[in-house]
C-alpha positions as CSV (number, residue, x, y, z in Angstrom):
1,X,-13.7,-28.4,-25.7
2,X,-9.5,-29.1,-25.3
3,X,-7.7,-26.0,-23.5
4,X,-6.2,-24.9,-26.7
5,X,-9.7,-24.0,-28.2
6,X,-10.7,-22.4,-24.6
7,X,-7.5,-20.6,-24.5
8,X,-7.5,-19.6,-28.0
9,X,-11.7,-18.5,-27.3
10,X,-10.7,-16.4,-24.3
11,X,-7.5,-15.0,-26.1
12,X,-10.2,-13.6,-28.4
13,X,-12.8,-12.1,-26.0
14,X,-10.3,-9.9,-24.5
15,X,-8.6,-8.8,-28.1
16,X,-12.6,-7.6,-28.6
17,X,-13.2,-6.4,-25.1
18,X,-9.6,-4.8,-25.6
19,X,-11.0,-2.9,-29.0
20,X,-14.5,-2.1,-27.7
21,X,-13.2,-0.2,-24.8
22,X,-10.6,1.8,-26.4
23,X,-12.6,2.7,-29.5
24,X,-15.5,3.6,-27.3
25,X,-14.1,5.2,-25.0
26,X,-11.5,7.4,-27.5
27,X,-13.7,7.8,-30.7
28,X,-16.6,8.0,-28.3
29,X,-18.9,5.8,-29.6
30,X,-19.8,3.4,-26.8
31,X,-22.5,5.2,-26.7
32,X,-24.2,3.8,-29.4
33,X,-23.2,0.4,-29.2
34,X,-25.9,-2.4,-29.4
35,X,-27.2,-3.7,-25.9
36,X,-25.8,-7.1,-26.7
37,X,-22.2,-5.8,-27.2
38,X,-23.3,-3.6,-24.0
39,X,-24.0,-6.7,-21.9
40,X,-20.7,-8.4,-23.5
41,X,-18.9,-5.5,-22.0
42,X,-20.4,-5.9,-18.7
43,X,-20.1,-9.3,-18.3
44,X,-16.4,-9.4,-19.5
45,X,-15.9,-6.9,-17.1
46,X,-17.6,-8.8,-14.2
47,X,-15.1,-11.5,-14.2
48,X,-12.1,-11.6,-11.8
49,X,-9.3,-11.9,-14.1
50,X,-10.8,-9.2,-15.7
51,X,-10.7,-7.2,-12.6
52,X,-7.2,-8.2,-11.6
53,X,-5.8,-7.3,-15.0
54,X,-7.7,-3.8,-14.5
55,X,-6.1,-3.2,-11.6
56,X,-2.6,-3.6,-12.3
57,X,-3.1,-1.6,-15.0
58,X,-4.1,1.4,-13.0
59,X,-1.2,0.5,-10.4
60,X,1.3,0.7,-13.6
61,X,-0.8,3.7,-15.3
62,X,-0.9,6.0,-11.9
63,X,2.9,4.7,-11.2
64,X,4.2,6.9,-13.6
């Protein structure tokens, strides 16, 4: 795999992990989401970039 396509596969986890979290947590329907998209989610979440994004993002969100 060259870096484009692993870039480009990455770009597009986040863009879904991006849409499954807002959607579930606004509309509330995480709830009913598959176990497969559940483990997605956690995995995603496990990763450290993951993690560093999330916490600048509370820094800026609680910054305000």
């Amino acid at each position: 795999m060259t870096i484009e396509v692993w870039h480009t596969h990455q770009a597009r986890s986040m863009r879904v992990l991006w849409a499954l979290e807002e959607m579930g947590e606004n509309l509330k329907i995480d709830e009913r989401y598959k176990p497969k998209v559940r483990e997605f989610l956690s995995r995603m979440k496990e990763r450290p970039a993951f993690q560093k994004v999330a916490k600048i993002g509370e820094e800026f969100i609680f910054s305000k």
